[in-house]
mmCIF file of the C-alpha atoms, coordinates in Angstrom:
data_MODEL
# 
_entry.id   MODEL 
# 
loop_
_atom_site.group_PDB 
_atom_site.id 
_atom_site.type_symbol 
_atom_site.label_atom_id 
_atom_site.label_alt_id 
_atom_site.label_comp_id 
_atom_site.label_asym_id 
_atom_site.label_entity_id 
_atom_site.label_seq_id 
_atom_site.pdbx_PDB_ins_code 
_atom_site.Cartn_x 
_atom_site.Cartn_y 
_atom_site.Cartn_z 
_atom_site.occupancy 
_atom_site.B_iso_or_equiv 
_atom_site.pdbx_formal_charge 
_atom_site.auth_seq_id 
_atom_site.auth_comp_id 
_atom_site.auth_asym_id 
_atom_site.auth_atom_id 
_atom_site.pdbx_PDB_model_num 
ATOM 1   C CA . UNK A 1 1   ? 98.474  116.946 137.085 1.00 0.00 ? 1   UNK A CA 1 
ATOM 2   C CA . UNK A 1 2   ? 99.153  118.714 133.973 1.00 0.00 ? 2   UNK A CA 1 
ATOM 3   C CA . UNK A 1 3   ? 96.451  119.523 131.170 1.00 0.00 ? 3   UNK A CA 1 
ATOM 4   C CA . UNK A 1 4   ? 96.822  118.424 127.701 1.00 0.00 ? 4   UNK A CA 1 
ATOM 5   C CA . UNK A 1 5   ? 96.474  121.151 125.111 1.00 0.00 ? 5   UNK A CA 1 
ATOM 6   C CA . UNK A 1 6   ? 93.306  121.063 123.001 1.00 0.00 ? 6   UNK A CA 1 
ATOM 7   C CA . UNK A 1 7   ? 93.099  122.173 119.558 1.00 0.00 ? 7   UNK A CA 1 
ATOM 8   C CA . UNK A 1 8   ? 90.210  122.389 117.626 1.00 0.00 ? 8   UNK A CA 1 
ATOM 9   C CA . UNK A 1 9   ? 89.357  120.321 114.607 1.00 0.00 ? 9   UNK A CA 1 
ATOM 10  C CA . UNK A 1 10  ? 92.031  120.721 111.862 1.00 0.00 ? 10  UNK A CA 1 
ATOM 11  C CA . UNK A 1 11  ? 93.775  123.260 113.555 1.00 0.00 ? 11  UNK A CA 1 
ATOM 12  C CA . UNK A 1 12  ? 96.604  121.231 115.058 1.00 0.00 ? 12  UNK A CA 1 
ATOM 13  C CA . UNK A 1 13  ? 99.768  122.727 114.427 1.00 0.00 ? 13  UNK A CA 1 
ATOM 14  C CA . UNK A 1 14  ? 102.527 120.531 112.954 1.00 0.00 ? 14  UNK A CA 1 
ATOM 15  C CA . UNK A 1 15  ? 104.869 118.160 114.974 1.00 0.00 ? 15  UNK A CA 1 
ATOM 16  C CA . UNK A 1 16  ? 101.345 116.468 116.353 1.00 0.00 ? 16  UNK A CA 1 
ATOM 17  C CA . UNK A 1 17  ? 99.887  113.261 114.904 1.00 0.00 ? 17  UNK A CA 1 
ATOM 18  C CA . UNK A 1 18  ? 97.015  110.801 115.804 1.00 0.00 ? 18  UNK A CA 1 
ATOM 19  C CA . UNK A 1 19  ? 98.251  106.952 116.049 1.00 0.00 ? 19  UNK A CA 1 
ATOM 20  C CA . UNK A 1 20  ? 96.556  106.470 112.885 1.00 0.00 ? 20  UNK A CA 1 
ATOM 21  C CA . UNK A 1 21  ? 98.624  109.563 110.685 1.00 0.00 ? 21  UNK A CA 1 
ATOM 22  C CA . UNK A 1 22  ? 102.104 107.973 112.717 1.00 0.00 ? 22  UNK A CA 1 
ATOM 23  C CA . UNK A 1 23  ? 101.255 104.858 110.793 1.00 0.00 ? 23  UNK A CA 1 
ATOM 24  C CA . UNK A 1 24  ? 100.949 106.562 107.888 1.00 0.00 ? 24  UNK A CA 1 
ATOM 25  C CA . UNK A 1 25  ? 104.683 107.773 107.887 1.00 0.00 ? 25  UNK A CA 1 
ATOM 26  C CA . UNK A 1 26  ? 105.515 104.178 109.732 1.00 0.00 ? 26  UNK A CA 1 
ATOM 27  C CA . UNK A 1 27  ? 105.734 105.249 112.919 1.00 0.00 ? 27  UNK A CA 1 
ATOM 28  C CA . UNK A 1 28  ? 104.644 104.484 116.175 1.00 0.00 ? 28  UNK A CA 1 
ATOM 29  C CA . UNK A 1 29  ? 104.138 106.416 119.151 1.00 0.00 ? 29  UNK A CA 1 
ATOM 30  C CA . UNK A 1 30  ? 106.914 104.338 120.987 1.00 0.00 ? 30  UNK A CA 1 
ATOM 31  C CA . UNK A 1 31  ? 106.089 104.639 124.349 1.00 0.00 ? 31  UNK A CA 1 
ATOM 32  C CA . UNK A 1 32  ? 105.457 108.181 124.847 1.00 0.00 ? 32  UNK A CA 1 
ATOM 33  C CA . UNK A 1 33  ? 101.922 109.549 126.348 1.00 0.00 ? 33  UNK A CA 1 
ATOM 34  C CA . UNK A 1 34  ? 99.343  111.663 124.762 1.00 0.00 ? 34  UNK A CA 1 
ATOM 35  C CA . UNK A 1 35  ? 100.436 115.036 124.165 1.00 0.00 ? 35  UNK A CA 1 
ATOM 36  C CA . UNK A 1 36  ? 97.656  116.769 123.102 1.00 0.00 ? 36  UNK A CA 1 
ATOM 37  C CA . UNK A 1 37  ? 94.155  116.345 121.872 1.00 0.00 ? 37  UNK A CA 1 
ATOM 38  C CA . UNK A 1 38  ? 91.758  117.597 119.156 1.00 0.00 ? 38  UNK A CA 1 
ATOM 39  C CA . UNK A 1 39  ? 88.185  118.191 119.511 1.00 0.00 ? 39  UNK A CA 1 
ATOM 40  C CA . UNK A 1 40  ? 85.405  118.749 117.308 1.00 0.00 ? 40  UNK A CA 1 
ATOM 41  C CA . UNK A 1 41  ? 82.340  119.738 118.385 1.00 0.00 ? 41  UNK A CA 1 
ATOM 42  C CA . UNK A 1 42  ? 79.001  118.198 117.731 1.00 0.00 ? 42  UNK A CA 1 
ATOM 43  C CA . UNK A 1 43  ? 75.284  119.685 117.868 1.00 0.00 ? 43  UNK A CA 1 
ATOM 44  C CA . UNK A 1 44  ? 72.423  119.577 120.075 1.00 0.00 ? 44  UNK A CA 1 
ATOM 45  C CA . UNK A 1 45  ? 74.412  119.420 123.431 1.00 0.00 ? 45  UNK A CA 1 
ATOM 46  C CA . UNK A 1 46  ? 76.343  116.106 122.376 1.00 0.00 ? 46  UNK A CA 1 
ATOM 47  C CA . UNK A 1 47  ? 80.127  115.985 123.817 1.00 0.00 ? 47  UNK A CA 1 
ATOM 48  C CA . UNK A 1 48  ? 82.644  116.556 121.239 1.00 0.00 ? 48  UNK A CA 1 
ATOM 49  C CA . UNK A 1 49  ? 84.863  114.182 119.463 1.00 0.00 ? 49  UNK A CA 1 
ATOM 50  C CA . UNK A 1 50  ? 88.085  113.704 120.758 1.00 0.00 ? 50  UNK A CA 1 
ATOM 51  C CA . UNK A 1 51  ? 91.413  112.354 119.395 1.00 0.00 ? 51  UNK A CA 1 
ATOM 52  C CA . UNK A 1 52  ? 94.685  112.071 120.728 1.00 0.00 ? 52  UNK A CA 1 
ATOM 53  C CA . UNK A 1 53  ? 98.177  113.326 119.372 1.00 0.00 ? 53  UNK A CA 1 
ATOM 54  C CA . UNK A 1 54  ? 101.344 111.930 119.882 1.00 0.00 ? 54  UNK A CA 1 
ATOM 55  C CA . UNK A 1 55  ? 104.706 113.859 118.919 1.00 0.00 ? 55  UNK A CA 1 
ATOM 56  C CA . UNK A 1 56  ? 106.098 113.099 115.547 1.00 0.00 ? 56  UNK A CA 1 
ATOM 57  C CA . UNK A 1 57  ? 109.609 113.999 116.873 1.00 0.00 ? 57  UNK A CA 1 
ATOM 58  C CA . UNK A 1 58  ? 109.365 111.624 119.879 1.00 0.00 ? 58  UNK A CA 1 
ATOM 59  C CA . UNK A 1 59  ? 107.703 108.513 117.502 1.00 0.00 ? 59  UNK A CA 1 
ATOM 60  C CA . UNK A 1 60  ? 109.907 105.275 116.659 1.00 0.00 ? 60  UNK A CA 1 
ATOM 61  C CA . UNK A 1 61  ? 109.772 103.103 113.834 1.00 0.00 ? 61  UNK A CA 1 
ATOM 62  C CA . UNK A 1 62  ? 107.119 100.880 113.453 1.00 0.00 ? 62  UNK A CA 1 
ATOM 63  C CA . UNK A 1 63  ? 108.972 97.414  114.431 1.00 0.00 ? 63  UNK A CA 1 
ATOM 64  C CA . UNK A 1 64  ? 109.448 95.271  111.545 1.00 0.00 ? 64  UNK A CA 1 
ATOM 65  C CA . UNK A 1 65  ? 107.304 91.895  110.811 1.00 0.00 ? 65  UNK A CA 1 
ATOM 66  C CA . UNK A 1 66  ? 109.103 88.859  111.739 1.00 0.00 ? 66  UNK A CA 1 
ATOM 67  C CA . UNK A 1 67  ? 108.869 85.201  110.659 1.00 0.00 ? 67  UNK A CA 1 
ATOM 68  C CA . UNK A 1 68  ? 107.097 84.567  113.844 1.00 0.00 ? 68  UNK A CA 1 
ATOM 69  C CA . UNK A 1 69  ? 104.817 87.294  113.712 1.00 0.00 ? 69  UNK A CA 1 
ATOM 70  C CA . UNK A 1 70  ? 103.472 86.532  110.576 1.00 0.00 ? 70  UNK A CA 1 
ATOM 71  C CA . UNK A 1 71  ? 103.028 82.973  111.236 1.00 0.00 ? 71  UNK A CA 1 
ATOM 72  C CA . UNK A 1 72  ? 101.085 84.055  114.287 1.00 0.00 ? 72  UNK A CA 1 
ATOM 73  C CA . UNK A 1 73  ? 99.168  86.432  111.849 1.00 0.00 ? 73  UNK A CA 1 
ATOM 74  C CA . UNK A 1 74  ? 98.819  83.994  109.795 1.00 0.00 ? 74  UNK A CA 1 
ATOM 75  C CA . UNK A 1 75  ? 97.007  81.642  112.288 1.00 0.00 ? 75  UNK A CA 1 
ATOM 76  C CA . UNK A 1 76  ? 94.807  84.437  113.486 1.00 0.00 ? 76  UNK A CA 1 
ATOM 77  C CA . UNK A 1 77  ? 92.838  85.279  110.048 1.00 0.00 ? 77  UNK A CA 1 
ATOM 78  C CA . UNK A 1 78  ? 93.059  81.101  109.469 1.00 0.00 ? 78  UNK A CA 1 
ATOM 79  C CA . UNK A 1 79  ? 90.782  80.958  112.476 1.00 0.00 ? 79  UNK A CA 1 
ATOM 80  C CA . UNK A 1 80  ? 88.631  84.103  111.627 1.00 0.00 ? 80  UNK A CA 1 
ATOM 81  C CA . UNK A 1 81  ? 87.987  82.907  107.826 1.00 0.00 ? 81  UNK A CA 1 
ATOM 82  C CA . UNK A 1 82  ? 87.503  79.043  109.369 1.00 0.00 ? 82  UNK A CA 1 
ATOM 83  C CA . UNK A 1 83  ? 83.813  77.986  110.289 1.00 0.00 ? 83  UNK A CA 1 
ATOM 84  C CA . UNK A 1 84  ? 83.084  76.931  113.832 1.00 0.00 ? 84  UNK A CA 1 
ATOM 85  C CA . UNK A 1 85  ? 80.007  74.563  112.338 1.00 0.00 ? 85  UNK A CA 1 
ATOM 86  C CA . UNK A 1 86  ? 81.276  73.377  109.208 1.00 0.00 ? 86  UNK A CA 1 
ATOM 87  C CA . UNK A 1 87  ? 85.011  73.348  109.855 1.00 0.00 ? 87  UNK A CA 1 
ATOM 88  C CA . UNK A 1 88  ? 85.975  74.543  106.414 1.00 0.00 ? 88  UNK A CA 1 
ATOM 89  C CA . UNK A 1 89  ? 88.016  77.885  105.487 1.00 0.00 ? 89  UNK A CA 1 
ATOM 90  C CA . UNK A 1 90  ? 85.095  80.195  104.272 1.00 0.00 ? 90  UNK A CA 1 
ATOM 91  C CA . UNK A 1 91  ? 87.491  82.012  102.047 1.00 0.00 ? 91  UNK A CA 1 
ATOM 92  C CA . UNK A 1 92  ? 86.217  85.397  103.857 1.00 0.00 ? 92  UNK A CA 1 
ATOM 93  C CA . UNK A 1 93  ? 86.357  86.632  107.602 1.00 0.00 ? 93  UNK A CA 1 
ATOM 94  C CA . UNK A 1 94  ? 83.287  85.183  109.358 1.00 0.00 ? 94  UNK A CA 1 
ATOM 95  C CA . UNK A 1 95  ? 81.153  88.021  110.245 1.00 0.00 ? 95  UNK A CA 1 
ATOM 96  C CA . UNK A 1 96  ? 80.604  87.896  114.273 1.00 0.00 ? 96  UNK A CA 1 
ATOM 97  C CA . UNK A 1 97  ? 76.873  89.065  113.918 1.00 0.00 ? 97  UNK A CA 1 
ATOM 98  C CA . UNK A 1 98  ? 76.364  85.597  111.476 1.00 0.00 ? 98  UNK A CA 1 
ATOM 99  C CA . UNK A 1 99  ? 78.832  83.333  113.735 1.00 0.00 ? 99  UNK A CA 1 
ATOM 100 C CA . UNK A 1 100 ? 79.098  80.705  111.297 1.00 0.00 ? 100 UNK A CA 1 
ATOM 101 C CA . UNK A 1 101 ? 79.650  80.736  107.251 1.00 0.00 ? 101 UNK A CA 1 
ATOM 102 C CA . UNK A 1 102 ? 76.866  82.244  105.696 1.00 0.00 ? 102 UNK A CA 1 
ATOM 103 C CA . UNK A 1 103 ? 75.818  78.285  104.108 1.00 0.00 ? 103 UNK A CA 1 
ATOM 104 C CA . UNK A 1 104 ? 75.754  77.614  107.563 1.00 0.00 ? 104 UNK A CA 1 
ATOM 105 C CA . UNK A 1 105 ? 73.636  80.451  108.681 1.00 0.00 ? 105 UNK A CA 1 
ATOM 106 C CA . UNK A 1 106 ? 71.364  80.352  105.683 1.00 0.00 ? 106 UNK A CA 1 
ATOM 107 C CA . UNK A 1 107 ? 71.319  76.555  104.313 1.00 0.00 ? 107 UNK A CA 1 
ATOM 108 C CA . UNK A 1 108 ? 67.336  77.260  103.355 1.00 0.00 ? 108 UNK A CA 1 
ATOM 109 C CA . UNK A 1 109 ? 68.813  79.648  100.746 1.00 0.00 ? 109 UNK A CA 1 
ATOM 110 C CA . UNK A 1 110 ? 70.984  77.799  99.359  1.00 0.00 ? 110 UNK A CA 1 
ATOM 111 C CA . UNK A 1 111 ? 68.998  74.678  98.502  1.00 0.00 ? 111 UNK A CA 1 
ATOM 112 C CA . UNK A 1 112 ? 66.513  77.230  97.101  1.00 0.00 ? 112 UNK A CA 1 
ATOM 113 C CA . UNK A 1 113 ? 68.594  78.277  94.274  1.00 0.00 ? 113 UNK A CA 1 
# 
């Protein structure tokens, strides 16, 4: 088993990307495995931060939406903005910690105002 390089923080040399920076260019790492990492370190005795590079050279294209893909995206955020109680698209994405609209999670409120 091989290592992985480590580089410090910022001091990756070019040719290396995180998944995030690939996206950026629209790229993906397409397959390929980790080929180095970056670490930064942290105080009091904490384990450093660590994130992965991928080759630019060996990246791919990010693959292009299709019809199907956004209809499936589509459906997704329908049932993340859609409240399990009420049944009616909130118009925002439910926040887990709530579970429910927040008229549904705070009626008292709003019969207050």
């Amino acid at each position: 088993m091989s290592t992985l390089p480590v580089f410090r923080w910022h001091l990756a040399p070019d040719g290396y990307a995180t998944r995030r920076q690939l996206r950026a260019r629209d790229l993906r790492p397409g397959g390929q495995g980790v080929a180095a990492q970056l670490e930064r370190p942290r105080r009091r005795g904490r384990p450093p931060l660590v994130a992965y590079l991928y080759r630019v050279d060996l990246a791919k294209p990010v693959r292009p939406m299709t019809p199907g893909r956004w209809r499936a995206h589509e459906a997704m955020m329908r049932a993340r903005r859609t409240c399990p109680e009420c049944h009616r698209d909130a118009g925002y994405v439910i926040p887990p910690t709530l579970g429910s609209c927040v008229t549904c999670a705070y009626p008292e409120e709003q019969h207050a105002a």
